[in-house]
C-alpha positions in Angstrom: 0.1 -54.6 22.0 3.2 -53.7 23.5 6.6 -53.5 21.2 8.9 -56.2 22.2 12.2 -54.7 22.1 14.3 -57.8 23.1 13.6 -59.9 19.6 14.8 -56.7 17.7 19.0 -56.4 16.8 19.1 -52.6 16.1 20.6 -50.5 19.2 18.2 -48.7 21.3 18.6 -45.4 20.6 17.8 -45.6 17.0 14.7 -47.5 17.7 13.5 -45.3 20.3 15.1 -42.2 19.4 12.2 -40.0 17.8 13.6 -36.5 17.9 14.1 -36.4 14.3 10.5 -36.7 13.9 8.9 -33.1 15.0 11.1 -31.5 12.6 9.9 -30.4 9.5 11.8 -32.1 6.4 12.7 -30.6 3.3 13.2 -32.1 0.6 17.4 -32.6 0.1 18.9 -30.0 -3.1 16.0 -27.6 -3.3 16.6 -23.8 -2.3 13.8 -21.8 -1.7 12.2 -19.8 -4.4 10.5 -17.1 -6.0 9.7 -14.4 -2.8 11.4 -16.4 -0.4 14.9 -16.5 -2.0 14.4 -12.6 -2.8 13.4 -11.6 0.5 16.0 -14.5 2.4 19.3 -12.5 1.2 20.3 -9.9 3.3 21.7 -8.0 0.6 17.9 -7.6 -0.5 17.3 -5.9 2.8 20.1 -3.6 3.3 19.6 -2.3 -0.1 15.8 -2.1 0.2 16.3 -0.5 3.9 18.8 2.4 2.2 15.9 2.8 -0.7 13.5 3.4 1.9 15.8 6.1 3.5 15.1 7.9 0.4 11.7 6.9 -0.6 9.8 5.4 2.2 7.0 4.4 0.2 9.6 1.5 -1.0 10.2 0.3 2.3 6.4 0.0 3.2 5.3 -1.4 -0.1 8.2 -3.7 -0.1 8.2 -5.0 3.4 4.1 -5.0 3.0 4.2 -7.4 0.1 6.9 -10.0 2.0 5.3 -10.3 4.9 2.0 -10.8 3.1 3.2 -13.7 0.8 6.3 -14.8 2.5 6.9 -18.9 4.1 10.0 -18.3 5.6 10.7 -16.8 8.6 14.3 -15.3 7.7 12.4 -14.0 4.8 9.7 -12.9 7.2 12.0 -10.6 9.6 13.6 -9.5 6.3 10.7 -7.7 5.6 9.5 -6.4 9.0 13.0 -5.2 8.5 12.2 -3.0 5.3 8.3 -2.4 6.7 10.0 -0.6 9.8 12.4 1.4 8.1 9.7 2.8 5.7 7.6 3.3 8.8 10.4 4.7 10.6 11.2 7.3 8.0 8.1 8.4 7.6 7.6 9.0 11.4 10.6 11.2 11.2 8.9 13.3 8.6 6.1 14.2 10.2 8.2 14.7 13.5 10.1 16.7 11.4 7.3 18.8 9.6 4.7 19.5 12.3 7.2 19.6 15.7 10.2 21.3 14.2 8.0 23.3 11.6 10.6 21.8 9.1 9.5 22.3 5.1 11.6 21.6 2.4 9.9 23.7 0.2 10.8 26.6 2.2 14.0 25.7 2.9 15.1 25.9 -1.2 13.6 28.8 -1.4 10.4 27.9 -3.7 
């Protein structure tokens, strides 16, 4: 059966109006939480991206455990963020080591 719209007193567009609908909802006052609100903040990522200049095992181990249990996608491409820069780092290692014949080792003199 057919909604009658002439009996009804509310203005069209809020009775017909259903964009509101495909949105997901969350609930009103609540931040998000635990690996979310850690990965979310992007002073998270810029410190864990200059970390993994250093040591790129942080960046991979890092950006491997936000992606894995991560909701949120900000939180998400905050942690492809910290996975790349690990990966990136350690690409430029090897580049490094086996193009340029670079070795640390050698270099200090040990």
């Amino acid at each position: 059966m057919a909604k009658d719209y002439d009996d009804d007193d509310r203005p069209r567009r809020s009775r017909d109006d259903d964009d509101y609908d495909d949105r997901p909802r969350r609930p009103s006052g609540t931040a998000p939480s635990g690996a979310d609100a850690f990965y979310g903040h992007i002073a998270t990522v810029i410190v864990g991206s200059l970390l993994s200049l250093c040591c790129a095992c942080i960046g991979i181990i890092g950006g491997g455990i936000g992606l894995a249990i991560t909701k949120s996608p900000d939180a998400k491409r905050n942690s492809m963020i910290m996975l790349l820069v690990g990966l990136g780092m350690i690409a430029l290692n090897l580049v490094l080591r086996f193009v340029f014949g670079f070795d640390v080792q050698k270099q200090l003199g040990q």
